[in-house]
N, C-alpha and C positions, 0 to 999 in steps of 0.2 A: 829514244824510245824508253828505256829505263829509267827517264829523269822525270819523263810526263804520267808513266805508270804507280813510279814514287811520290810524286805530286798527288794523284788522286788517289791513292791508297792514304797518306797524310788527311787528306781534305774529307774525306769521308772518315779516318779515325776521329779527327776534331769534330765533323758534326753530331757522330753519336756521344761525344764525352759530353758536348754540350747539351744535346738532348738527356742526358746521364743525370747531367747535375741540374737542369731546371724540374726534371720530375721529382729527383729528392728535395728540391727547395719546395717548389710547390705542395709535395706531399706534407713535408716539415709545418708549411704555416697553415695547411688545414688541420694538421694533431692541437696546432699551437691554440687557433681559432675555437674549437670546441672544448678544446681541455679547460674543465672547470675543477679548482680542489676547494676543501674546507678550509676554516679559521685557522685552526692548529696546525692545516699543511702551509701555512701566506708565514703566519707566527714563525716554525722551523727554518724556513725558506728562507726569511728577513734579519733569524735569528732577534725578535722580537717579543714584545711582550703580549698578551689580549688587549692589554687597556692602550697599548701604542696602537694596536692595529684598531679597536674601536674610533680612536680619534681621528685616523688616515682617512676611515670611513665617515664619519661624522664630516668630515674638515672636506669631503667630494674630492680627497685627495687620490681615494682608489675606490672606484666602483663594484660594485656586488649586486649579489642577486640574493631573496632571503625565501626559503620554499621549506615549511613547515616550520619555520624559526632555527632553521639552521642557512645559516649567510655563505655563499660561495661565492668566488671568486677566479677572473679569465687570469691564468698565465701569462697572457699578452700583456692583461691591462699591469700584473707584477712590472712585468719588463718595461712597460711604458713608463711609467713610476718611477723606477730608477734612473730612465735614460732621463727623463722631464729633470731629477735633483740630482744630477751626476755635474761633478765640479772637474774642474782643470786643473793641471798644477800652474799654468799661466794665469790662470783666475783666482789665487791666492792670496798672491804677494800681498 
């Protein structure tokens, strides 16, 4: 009796940690989804220069959006960017 009470006490803590952490994940990639910042926030972020991040852009390397002549850009599409030119150190040699 105490093995089967401990069993669904476990089975029900495990369900709500999972429901726990898909709410947080799901929340996380709609902040990620909408979050848009400016040139100088991608520049800081990349620790970059304007005329590198002009060419990223230029080059369809990192997409933007341009709304009264000031260019923004998705946080996501940053991180896509990095994952797309991110190297190995088995891809070196």
């Amino acid at each position: 009796m105490y093995i089967n009470s401990l069993e669904e006490l476990l089975e029900r803590q495990k369900s709500e940690i999972i429901e726990i952490i898909k709410y947080y994940f799901e929340e996380s990639q709609k902040r990620n989804e909408k979050k848009w910042i400016k040139s100088s926030q991608v520049c800081e972020l990349l620790s970059c220069s304007q005329a590198t991040l002009f060419r990223l852009r230029n080059d369809g390397i990192l997409p933007c959006s341009i709304v009264q002549g000031t260019y923004y850009y998705k946080i996501s599409d940053v991180d896509q960017m990095m994952e797309n030119g991110k190297f190995y150190c088995s891809n070196l040699s």
